[in-house]
N, C-alpha and C positions, 0 to 999 in steps of 0.2 A: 822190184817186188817179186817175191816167189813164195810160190804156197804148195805144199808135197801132202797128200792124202795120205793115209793107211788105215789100215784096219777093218777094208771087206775080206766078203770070203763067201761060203755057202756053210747058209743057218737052215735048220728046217725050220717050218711055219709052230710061232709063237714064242720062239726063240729069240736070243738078243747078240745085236754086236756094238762094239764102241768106236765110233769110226773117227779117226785123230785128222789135224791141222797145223801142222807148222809152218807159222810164218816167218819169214823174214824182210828184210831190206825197207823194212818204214816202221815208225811207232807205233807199234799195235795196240797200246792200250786206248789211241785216240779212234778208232775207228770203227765203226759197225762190221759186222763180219757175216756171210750168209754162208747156207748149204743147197744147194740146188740139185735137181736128180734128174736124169732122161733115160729112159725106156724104150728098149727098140720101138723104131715107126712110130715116136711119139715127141712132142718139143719138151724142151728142157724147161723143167719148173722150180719157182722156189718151192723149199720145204721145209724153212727155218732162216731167221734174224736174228744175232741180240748186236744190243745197240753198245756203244763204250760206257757211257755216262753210267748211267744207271743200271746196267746190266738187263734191260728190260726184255720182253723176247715177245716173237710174234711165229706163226706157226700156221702148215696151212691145212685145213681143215680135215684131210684126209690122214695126218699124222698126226692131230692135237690127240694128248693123253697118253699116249704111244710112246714119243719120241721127246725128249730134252736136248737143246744145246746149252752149250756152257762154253767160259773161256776160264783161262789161266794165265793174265798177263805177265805173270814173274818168266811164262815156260814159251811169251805167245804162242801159244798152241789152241785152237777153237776144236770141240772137240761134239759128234754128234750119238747122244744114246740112245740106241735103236732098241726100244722092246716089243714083244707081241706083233714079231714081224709076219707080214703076210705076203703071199706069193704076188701079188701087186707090187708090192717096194721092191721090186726085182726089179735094178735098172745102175745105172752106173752114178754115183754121187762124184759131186763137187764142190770143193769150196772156192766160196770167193771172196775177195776184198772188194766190194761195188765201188767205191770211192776211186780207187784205181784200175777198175776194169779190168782187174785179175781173176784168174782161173788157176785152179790148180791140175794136175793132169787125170783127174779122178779116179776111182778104186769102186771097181764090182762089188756090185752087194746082188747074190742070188740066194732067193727062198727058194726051198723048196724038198719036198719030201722024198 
């Protein structure tokens, strides 16, 4: 299993990024796929789920409205869109495959003016 991030960088605050997922090495369309983020001096948190079946999604409260994940299982790629970012989401994302206990090597995301 291997999951490669892209797509941070430095946005100013309210700004947006699209932060990408490519998976490989298992059927991605069977499997729920997350986005997790940690912040100097802080633990890693979820900050997004969607499920395979249904495409259903779950979100956590500090990013609901904000932020949308999506997949593309023709490109498996899970993909995270970041709007109305604030200098709090400054922190390092990651994606994971939970099922497999994957990470991927994550990609900076800094707000700031």
């Amino acid at each position: 299993v291997q999951l490669v991030e892209s797509g941070g960088g430095l946005v100013q605050p309210g700004g947006s990024l699209r932060l990408s997922c490519a998976a490989s090495g298992f059927t991605f369309s069977n499997y729920r796929m997350s986005w997790y983020r940690q912040a100097p001096g802080k633990e890693r948190e979820l900050v997004a789920t969607i499920v395979s079946f249904d495409g259903s999604r779950n979100y956590a409260d500090s990013v609901k409205g904000r932020f949308t994940i999506s997949r593309d299982n023709a490109k498996s790629t899970v993909y995270l869109h970041m709007n109305s970012l604030k200098p709090e989401d400054t922190a390092v994302y990651y994606c994971s495959a939970p099922r497999f206990g994957a990470w991927g090597q994550g990609t900076q995301v800094t707000v700031s003016s």
